[in-house]
PADO-388545 format. One record per residue: residue number from 1; residue in one letter; z, x, y of N, C-alpha, C in turn. Coordinates in steps of 0.2 Angstrom, whole numbers, plus 5000, padded with zeros to 4 digits. Each point is the difference from the previous one (the first is absolute). Example, Ala and Ser with C-alpha at 12.3 -4.5 7.8 and 13.67 -1.06 7.14 Angstrom:
<pt 1 'A' <5039 5066 4972> <5000 4996 5006> <5000 5004 5006>>;
<pt 2 'S' <4996 4998 5005> <5001 5004 5006> <5003 4996 5005>>;
end
This chain:
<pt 1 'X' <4858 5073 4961> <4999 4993 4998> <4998 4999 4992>>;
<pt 2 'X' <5002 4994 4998> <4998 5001 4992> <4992 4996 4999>>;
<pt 3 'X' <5000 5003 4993> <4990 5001 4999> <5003 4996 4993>>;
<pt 4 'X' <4993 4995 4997> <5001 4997 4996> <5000 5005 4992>>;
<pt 5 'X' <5001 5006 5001> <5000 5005 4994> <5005 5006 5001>>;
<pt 6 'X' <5003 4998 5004> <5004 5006 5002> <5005 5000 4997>>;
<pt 7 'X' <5003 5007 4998> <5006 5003 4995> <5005 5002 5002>>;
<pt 8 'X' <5005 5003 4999> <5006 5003 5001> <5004 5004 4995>>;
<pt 9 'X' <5005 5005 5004> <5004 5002 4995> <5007 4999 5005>>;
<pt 10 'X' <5007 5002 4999> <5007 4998 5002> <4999 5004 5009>>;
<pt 11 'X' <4993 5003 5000> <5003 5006 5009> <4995 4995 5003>>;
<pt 12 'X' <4995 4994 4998> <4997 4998 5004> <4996 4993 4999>>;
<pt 13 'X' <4997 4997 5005> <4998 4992 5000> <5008 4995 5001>>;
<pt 14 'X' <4996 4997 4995> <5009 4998 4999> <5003 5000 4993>>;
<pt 15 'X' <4999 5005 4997> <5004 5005 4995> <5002 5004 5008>>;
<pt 16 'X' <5003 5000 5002> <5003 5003 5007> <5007 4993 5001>>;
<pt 17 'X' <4997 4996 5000> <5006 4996 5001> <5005 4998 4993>>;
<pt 18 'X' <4996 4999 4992> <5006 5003 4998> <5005 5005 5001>>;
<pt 19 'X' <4998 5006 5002> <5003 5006 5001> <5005 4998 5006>>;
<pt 20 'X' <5000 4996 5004> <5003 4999 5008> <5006 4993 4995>>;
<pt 21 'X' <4996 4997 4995> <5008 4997 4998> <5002 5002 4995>>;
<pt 22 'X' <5001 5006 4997> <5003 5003 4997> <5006 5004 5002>>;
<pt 23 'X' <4995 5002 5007> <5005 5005 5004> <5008 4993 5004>>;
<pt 24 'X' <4995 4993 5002> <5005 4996 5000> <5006 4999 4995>>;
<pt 25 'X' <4999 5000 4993> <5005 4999 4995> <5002 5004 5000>>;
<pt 26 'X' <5000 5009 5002> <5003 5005 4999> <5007 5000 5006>>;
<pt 27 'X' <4996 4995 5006> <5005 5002 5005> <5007 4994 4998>>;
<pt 28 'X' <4995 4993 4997> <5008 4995 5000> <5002 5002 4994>>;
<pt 29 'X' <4997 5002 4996> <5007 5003 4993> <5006 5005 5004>>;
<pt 30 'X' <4997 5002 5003> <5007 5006 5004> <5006 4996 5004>>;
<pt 31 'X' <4996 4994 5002> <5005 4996 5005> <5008 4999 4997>>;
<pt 32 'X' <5005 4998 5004> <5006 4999 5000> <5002 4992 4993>>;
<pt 33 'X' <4994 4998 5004> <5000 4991 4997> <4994 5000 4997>>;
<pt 34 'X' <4997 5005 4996> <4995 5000 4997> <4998 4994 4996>>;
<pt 35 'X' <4995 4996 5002> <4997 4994 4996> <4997 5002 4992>>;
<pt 36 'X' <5000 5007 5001> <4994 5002 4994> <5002 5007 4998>>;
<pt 37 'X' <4999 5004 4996> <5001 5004 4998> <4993 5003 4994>>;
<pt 38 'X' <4995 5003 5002> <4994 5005 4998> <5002 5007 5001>>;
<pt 39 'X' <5002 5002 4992> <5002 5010 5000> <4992 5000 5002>>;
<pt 40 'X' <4995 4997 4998> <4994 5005 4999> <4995 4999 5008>>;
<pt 41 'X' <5003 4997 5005> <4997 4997 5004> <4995 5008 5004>>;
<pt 42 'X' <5006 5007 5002> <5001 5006 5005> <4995 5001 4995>>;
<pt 43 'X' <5002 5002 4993> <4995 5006 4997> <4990 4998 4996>>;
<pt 44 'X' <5002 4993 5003> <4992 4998 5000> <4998 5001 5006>>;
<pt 45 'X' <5003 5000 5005> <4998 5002 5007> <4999 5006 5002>>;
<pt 46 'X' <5002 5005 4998> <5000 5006 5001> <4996 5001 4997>>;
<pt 47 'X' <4999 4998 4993> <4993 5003 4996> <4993 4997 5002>>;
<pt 48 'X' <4999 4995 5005> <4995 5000 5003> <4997 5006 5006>>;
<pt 49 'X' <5006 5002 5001> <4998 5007 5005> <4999 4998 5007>>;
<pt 50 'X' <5003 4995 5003> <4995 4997 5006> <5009 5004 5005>>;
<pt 51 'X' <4996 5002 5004> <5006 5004 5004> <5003 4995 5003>>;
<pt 52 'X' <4994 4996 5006> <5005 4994 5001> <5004 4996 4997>>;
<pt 53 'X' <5001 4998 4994> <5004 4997 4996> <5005 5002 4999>>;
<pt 54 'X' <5000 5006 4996> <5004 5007 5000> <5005 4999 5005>>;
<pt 55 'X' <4998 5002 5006> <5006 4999 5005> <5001 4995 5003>>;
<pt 56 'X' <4999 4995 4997> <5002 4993 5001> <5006 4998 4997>>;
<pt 57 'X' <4999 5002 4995> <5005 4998 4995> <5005 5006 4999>>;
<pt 58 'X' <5000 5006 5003> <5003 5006 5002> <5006 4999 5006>>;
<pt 59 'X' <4997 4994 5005> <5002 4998 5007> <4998 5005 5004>>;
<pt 60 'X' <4994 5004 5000> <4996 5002 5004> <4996 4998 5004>>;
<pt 61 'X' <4998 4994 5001> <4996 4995 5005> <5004 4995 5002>>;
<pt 62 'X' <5000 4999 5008> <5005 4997 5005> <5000 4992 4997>>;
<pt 63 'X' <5007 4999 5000> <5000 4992 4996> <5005 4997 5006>>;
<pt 64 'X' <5001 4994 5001> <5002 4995 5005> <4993 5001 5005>>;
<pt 65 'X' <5003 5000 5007> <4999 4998 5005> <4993 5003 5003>>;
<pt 66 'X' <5003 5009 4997> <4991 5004 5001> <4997 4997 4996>>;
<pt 67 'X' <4998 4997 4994> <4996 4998 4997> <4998 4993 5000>>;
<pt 68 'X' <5000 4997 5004> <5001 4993 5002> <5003 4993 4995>>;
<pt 69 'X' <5004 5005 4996> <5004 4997 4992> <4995 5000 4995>>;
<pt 70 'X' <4995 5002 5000> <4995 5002 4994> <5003 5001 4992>>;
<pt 71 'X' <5007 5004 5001> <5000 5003 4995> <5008 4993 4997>>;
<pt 72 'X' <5002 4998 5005> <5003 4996 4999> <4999 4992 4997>>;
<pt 73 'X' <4994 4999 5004> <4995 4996 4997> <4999 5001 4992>>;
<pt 74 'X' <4998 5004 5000> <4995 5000 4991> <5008 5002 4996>>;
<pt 75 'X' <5006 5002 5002> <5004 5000 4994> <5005 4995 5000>>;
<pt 76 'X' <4999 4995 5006> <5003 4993 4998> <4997 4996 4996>>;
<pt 77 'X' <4993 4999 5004> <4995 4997 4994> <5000 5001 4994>>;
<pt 78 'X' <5000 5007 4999> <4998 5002 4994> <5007 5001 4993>>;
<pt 79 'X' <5004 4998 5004> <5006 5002 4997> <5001 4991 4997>>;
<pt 80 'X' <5001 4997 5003> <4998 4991 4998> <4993 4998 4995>>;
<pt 81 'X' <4998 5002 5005> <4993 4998 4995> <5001 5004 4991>>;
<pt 82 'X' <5001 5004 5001> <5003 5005 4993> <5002 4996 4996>>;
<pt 83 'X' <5007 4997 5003> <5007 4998 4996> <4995 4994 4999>>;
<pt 84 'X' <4996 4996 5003> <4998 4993 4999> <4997 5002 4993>>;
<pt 85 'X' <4994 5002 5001> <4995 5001 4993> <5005 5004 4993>>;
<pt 86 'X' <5005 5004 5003> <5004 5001 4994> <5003 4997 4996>>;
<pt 87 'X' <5004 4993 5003> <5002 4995 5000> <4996 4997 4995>>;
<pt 88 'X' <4994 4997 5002> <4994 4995 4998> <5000 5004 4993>>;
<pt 89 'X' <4997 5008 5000> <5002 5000 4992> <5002 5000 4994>>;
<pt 90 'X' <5008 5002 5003> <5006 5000 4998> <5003 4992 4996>>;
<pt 91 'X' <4997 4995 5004> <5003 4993 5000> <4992 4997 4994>>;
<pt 92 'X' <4994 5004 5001> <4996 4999 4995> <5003 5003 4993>>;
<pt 93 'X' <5002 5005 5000> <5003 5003 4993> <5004 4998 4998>>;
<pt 94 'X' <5006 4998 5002> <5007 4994 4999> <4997 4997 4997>>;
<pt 95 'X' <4994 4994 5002> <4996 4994 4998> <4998 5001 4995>>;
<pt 96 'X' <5000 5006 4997> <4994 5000 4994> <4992 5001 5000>>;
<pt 97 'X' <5000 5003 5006> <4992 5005 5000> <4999 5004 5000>>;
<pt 98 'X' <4998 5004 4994> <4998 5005 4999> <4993 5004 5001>>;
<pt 99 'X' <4997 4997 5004> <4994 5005 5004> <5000 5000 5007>>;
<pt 100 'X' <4998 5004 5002> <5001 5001 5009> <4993 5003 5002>>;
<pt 101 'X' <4995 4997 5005> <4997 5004 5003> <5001 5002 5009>>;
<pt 102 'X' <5000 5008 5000> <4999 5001 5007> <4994 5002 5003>>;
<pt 103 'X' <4999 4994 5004> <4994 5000 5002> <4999 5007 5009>>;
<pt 104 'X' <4993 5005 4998> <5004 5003 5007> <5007 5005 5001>>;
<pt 105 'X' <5001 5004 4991> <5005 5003 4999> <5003 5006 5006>>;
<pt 106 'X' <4995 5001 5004> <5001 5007 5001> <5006 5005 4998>>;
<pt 107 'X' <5006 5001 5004> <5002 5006 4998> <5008 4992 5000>>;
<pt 108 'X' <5000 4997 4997> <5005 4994 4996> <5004 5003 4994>>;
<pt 109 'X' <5006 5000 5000> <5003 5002 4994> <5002 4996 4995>>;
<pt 110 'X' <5000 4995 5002> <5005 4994 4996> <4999 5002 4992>>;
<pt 111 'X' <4995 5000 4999> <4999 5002 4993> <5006 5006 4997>>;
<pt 112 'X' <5001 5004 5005> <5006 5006 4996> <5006 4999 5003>>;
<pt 113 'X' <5002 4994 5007> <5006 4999 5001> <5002 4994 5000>>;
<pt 114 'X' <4999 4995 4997> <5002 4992 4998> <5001 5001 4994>>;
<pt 115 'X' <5006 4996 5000> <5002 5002 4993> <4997 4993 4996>>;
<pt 116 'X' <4994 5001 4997> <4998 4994 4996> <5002 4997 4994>>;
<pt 117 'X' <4999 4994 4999> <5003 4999 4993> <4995 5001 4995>>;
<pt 118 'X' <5003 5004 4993> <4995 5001 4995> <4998 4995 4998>>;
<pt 119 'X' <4993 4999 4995> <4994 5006 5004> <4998 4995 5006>>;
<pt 120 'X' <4998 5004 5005> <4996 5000 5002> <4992 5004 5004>>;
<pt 121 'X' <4996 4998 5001> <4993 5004 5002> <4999 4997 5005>>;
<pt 122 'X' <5001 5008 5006> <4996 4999 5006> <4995 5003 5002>>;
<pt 123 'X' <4995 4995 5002> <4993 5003 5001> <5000 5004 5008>>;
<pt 124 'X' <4996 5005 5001> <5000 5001 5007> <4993 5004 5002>>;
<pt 125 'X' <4996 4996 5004> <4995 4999 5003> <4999 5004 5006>>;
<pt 126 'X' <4995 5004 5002> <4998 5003 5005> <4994 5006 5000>>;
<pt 127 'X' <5000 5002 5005> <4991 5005 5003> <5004 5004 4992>>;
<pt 128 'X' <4995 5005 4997> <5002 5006 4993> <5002 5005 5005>>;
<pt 129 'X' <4999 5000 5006> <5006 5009 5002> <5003 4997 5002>>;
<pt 130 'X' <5003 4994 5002> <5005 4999 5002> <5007 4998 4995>>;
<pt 131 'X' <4997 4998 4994> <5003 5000 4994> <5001 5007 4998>>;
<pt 132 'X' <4994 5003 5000> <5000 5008 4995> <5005 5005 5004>>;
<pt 133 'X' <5001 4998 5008> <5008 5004 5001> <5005 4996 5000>>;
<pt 134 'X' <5001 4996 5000> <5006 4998 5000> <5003 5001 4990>>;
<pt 135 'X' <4996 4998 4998> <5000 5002 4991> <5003 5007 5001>>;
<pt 136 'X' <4997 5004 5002> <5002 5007 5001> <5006 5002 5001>>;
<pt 137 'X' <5000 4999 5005> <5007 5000 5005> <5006 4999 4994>>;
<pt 138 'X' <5002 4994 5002> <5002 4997 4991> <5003 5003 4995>>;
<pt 139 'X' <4993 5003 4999> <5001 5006 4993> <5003 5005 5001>>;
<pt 140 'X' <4998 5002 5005> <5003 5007 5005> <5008 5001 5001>>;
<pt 141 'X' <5003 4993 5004> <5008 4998 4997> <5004 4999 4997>>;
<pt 142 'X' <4996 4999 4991> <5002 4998 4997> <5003 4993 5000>>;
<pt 143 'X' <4996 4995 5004> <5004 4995 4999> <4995 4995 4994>>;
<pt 144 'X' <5004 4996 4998> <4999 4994 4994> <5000 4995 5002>>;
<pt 145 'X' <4997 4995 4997> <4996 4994 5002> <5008 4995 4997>>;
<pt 146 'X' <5001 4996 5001> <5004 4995 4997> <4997 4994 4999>>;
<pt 147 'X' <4994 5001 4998> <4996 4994 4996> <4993 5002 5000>>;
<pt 148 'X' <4998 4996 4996> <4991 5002 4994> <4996 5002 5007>>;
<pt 149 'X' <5000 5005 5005> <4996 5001 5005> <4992 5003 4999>>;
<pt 150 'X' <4996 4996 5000> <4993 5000 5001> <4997 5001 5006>>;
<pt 151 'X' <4996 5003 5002> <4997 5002 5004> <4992 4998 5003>>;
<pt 152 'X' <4998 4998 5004> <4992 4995 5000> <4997 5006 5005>>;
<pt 153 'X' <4994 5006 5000> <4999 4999 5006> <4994 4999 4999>>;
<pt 154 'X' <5000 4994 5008> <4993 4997 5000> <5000 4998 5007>>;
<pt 155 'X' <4997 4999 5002> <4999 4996 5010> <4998 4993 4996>>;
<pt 156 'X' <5007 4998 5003> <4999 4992 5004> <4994 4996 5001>>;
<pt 157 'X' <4994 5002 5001> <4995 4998 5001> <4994 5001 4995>>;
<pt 158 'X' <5001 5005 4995> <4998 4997 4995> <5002 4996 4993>>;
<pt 159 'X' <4998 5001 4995> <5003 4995 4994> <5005 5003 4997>>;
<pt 160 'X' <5005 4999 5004> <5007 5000 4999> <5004 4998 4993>>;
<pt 161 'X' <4999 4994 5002> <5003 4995 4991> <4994 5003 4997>>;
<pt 162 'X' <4996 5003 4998> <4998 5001 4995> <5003 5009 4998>>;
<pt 163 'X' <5000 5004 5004> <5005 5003 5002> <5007 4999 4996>>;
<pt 164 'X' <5002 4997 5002> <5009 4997 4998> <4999 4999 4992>>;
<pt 165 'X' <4994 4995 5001> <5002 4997 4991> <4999 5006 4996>>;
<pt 166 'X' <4994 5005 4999> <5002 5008 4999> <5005 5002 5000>>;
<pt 167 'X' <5004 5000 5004> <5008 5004 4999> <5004 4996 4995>>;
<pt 168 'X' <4999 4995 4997> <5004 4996 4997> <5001 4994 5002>>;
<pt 169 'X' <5000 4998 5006> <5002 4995 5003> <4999 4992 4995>>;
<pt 170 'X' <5005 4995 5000> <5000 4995 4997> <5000 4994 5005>>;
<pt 171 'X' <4993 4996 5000> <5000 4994 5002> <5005 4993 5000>>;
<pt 172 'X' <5000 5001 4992> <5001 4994 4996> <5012 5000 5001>>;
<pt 173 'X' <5001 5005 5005> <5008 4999 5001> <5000 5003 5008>>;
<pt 174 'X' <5006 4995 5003> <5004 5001 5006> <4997 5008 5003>>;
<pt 175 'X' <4999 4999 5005> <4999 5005 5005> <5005 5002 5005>>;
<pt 176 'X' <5003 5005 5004> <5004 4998 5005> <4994 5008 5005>>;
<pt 177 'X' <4998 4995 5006> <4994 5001 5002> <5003 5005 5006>>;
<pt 178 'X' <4998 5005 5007> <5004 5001 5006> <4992 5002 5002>>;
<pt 179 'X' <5000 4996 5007> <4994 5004 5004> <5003 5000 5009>>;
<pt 180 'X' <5004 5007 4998> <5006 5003 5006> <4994 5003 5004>>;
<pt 181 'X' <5003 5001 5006> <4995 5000 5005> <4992 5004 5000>>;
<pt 182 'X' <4996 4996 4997> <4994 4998 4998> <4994 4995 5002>>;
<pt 183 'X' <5004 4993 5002> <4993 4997 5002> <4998 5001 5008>>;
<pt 184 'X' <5003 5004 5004> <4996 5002 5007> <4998 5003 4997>>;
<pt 185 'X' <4998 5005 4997> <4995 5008 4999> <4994 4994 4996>>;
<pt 186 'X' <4998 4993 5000> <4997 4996 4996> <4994 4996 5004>>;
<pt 187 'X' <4994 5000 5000> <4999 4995 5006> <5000 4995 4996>>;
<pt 188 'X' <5000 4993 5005> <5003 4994 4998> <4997 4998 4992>>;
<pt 189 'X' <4992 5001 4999> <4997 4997 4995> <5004 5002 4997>>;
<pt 190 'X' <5001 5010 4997> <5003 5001 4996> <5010 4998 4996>>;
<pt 191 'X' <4999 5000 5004> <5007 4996 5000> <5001 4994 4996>>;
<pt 192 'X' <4995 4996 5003> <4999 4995 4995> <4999 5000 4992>>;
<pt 193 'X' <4994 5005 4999> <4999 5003 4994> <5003 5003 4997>>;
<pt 194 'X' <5006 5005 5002> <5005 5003 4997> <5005 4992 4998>>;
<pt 195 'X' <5002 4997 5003> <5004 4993 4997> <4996 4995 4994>>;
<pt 196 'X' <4995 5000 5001> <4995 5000 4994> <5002 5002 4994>>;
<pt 197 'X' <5000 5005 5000> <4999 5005 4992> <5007 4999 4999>>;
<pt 198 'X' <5004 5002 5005> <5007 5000 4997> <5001 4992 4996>>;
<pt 199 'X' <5000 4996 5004> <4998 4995 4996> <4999 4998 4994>>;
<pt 200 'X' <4993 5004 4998> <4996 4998 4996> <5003 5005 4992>>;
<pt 201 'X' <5005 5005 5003> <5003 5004 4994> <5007 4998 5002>>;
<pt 202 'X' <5002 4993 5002> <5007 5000 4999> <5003 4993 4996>>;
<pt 203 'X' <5002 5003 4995> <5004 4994 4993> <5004 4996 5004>>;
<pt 204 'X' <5002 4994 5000> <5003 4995 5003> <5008 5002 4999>>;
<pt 205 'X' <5004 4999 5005> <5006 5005 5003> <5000 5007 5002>>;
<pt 206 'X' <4991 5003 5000> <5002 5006 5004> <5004 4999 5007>>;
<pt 207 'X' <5001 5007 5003> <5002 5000 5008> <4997 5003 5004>>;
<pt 208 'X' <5000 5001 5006> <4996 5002 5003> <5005 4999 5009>>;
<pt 209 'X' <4998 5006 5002> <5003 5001 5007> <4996 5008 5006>>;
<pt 210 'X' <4999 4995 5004> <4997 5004 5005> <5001 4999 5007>>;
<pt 211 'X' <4999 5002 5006> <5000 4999 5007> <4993 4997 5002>>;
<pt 212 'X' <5002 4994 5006> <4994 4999 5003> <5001 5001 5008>>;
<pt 213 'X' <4994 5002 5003> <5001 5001 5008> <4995 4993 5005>>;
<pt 214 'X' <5002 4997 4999> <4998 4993 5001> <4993 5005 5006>>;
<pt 215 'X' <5004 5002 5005> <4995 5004 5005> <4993 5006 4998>>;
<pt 216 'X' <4999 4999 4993> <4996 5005 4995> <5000 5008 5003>>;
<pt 217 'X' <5007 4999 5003> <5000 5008 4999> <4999 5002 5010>>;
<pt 218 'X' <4998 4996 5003> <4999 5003 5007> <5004 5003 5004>>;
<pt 219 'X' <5007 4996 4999> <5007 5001 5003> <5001 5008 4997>>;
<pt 220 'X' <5002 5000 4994> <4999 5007 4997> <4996 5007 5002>>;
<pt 221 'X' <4995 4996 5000> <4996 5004 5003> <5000 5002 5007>>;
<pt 222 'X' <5002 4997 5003> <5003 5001 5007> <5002 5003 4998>>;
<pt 223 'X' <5006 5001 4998> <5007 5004 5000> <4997 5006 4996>>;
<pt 224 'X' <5000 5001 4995> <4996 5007 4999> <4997 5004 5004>>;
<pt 225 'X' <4996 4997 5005> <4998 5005 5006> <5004 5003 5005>>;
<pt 226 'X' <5007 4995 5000> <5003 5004 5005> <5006 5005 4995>>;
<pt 227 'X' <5002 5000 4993> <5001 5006 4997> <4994 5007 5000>>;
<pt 228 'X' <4996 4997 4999> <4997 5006 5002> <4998 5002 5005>>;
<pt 229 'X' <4999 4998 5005> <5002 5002 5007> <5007 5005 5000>>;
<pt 230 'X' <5007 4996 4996> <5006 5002 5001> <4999 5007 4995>>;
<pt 231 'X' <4998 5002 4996> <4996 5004 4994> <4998 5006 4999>>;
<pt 232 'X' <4995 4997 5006> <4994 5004 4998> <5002 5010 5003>>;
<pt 233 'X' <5004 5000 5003> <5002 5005 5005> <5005 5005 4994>>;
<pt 234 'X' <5002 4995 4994> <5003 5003 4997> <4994 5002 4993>>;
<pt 235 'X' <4994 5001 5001> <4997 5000 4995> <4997 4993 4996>>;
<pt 236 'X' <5004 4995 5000> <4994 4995 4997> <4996 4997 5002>>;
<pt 237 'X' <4992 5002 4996> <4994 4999 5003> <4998 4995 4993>>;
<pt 238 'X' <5003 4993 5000> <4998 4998 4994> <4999 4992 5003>>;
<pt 239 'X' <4991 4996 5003> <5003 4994 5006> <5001 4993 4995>>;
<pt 240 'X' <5008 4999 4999> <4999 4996 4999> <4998 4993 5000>>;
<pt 241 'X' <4999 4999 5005> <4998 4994 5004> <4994 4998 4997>>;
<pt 242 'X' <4995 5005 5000> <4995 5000 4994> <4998 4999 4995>>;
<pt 243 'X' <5006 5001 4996> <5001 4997 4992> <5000 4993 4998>>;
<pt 244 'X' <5003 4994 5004> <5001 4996 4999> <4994 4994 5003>>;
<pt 245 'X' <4999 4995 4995> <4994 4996 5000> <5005 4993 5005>>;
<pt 246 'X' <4995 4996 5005> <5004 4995 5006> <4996 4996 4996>>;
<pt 247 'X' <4999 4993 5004> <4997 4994 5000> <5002 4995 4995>>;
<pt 248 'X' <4997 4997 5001> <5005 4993 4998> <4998 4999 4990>>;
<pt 249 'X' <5007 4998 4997> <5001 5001 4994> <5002 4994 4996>>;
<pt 250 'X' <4999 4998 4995> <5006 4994 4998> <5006 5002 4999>>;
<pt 251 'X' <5004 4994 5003> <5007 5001 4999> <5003 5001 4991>>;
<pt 252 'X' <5004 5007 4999> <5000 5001 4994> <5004 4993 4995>>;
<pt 253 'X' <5004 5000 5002> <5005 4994 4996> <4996 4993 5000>>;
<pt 254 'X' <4995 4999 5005> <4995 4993 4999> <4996 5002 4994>>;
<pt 255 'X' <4997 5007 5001> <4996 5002 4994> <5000 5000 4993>>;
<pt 256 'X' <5007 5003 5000> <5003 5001 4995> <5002 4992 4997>>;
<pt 257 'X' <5002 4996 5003> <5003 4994 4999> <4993 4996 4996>>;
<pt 258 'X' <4994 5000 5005> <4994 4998 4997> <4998 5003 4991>>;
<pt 259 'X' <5002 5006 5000> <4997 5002 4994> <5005 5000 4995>>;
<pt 260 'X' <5006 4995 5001> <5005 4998 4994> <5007 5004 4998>>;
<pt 261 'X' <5003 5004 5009> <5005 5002 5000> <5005 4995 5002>>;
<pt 262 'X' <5007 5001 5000> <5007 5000 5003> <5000 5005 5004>>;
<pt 263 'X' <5000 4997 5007> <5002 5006 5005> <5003 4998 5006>>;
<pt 264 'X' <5006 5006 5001> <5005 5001 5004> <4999 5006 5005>>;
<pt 265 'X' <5002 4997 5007> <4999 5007 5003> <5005 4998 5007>>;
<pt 266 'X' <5003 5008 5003> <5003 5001 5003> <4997 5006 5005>>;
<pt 267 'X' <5004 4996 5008> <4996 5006 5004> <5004 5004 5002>>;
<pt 268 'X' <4996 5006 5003> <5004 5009 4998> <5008 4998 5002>>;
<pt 269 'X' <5002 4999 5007> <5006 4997 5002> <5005 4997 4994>>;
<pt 270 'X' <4996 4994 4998> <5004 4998 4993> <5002 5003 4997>>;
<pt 271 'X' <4996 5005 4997> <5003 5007 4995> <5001 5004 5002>>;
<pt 272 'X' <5003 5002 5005> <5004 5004 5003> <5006 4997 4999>>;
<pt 273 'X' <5001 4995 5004> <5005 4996 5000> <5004 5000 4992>>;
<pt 274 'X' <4994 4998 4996> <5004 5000 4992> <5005 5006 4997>>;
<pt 275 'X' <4997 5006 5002> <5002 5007 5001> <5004 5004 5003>>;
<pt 276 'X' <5003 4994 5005> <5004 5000 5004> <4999 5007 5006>>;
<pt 277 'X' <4992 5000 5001> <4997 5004 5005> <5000 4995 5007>>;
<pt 278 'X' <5002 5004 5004> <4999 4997 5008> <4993 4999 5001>>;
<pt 279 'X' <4995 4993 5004> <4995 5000 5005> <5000 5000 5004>>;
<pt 280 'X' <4999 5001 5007> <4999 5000 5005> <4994 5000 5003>>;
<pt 281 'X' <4998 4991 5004> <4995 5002 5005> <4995 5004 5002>>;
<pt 282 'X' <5006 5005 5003> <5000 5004 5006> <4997 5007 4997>>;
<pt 283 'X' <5001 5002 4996> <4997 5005 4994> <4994 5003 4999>>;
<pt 284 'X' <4999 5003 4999> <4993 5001 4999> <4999 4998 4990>>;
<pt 285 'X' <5004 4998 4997> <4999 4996 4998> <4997 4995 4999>>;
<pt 286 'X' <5001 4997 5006> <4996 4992 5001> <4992 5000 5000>>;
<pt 287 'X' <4997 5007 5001> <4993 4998 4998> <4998 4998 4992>>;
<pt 288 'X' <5007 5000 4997> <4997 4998 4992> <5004 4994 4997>>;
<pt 289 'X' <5002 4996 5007> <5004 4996 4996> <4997 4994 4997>>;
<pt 290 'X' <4994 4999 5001> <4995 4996 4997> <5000 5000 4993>>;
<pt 291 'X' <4999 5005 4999> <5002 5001 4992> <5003 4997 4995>>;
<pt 292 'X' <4994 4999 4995> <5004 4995 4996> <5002 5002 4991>>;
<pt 293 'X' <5005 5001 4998> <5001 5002 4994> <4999 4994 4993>>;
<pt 294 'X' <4996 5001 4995> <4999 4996 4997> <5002 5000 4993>>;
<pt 295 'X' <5002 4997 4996> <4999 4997 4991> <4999 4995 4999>>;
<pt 296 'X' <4998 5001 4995> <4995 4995 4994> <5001 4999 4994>>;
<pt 297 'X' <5000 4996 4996> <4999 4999 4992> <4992 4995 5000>>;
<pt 298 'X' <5000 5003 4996> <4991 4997 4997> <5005 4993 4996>>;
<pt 299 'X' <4997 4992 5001> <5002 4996 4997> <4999 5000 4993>>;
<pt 300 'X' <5004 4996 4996> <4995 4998 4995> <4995 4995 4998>>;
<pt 301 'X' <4995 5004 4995> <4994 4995 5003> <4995 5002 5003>>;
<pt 302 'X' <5001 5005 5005> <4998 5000 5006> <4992 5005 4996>>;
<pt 303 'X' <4995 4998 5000> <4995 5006 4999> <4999 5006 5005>>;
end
């Protein structure tokens, strides 16, 4: 269960669940009709060292119908959700913004596989070992940043923007914002206070885009228990169902609307559909269908 102090690195908490969606990007990049394409998804995975993962993305853990679609699950989702916040950058940089923060980096590439437009600086935020491996890693492969990549590691729960403005970070110009799947790991207050700040360090025309689980996460959390149920026999002893904070939240895009954004959102089916991914009911995707994908621009004006 989580503790109001507690840490992580990429084999555990939920530095365990970025690790689990990496290994998702690693399995839709291979696909036939690949949404997404991440070279670096497998060998950030493997250099976590978590066997379970390892042979997940090896095809050594039972996928379809022995796994109760577990593994189907998380790389449908994760393959959409990818191309969406890729999107969201991309179409910020076209625009003419040249700062990005990732808020809740964890093992995220974008900064070495989006091709951004010069210059830009991307900030990326997360626990310090969950940052000091993936930086590693990185080095390790030889791979290069394709923009001003900056690195924050700080926990979200302390003073973060004072943190960021330390890296460089500028207030006083466009931000293009991502808090990818992030606010269930939040309890409600927080959440709140995470749209606060970003606010409060965001220049009029920033962007910003993230997910809301209207249900705070309970649905999910159901369904986590029975991957790990489906799971655990194969080694993963990691409950997620634990990680994620429930109870009643503000709706993000009312929030956000309140403190001076432009906001649009679509729910998960809608962006599939954009992507020209199949939904169905009947799926064990439909425990997520609540889900809502959102952007924003900060008005002008708007304090």
């Amino acid at each position: 269960m989580r503790q109001d102090d507690d840490s992580w690195d990429l084999a555990s908490s939920v530095g365990a669940t970025a690790t689990m969606v990496a290994a998702a990007r690693a399995l839709a990049s291979r696909e036939p009709d690949a949404l997404i394409t991440d070279p670096y998804a497998e060998p950030l995975v493997r250099a976590v060292g978590n066997d379970f993962f390892t042979r997940l993305i090896d095809g050594r853990v039972p996928a379809g119908e022995d796994d109760g679609g577990a593994a189907r699950l998380i790389t449908d989702v994760m393959a959409v959700r990818t191309r969406f916040f890729d999107d969201f950058f991309l179409d910020a940089s076209r625009a003419g913004v040249r700062q990005a923060v990732i808020l809740a980096s964890g093992l995220d590439s974008r900064a070495y596989r989006l091709p951004w437009d010069e210059p830009t600086t991307v900030f990326e935020l997360d626990q310090p070992r969950v940052i000091d491996a993936k930086s590693a890693t990185m080095a390790d492969i030889g791979a290069t940043p394709t923009c001003d990549r900056r690195t924050v590691a700080v926990d979200l729960r302390d003073d973060w923007p004072a943190a960021l403005r330390a890296a460089g970070f500028d207030a006083s110009v466009p931000t293009a914002w991502s808090a990818e799947g992030l606010l269930i790991y939040l309890p409600p207050d927080a959440q709140d206070r995470l749209f606060d700040l970003v606010t409060e360090l965001s220049a009029p025309g920033s962007r910003l885009a993230t997910e809301y689980h209207p249900d705070g996460g309970a649905i999910l959390a159901d369904r986590a228990k029975e991957m790990n149920e489906r799971w655990r026999e194969h080694g993963f002893d990691v409950d997620l169902s634990g990680l994620v904070y429930s109870g009643d939240r503000h709706p993000v895009a009312d929030y956000l609307t309140d403190l001076g954004w432009s906001v649009s959102g679509r729910t998960r089916p809608e962006v599939f559909a954009h992507y020209g991914r199949a939904w169905t009911d009947a799926d064990v995707l439909n425990t997520m269908r609540g889900s809502v994908a959102i952007t924003a621009i900060k008005d002008q004006g708007a304090s």
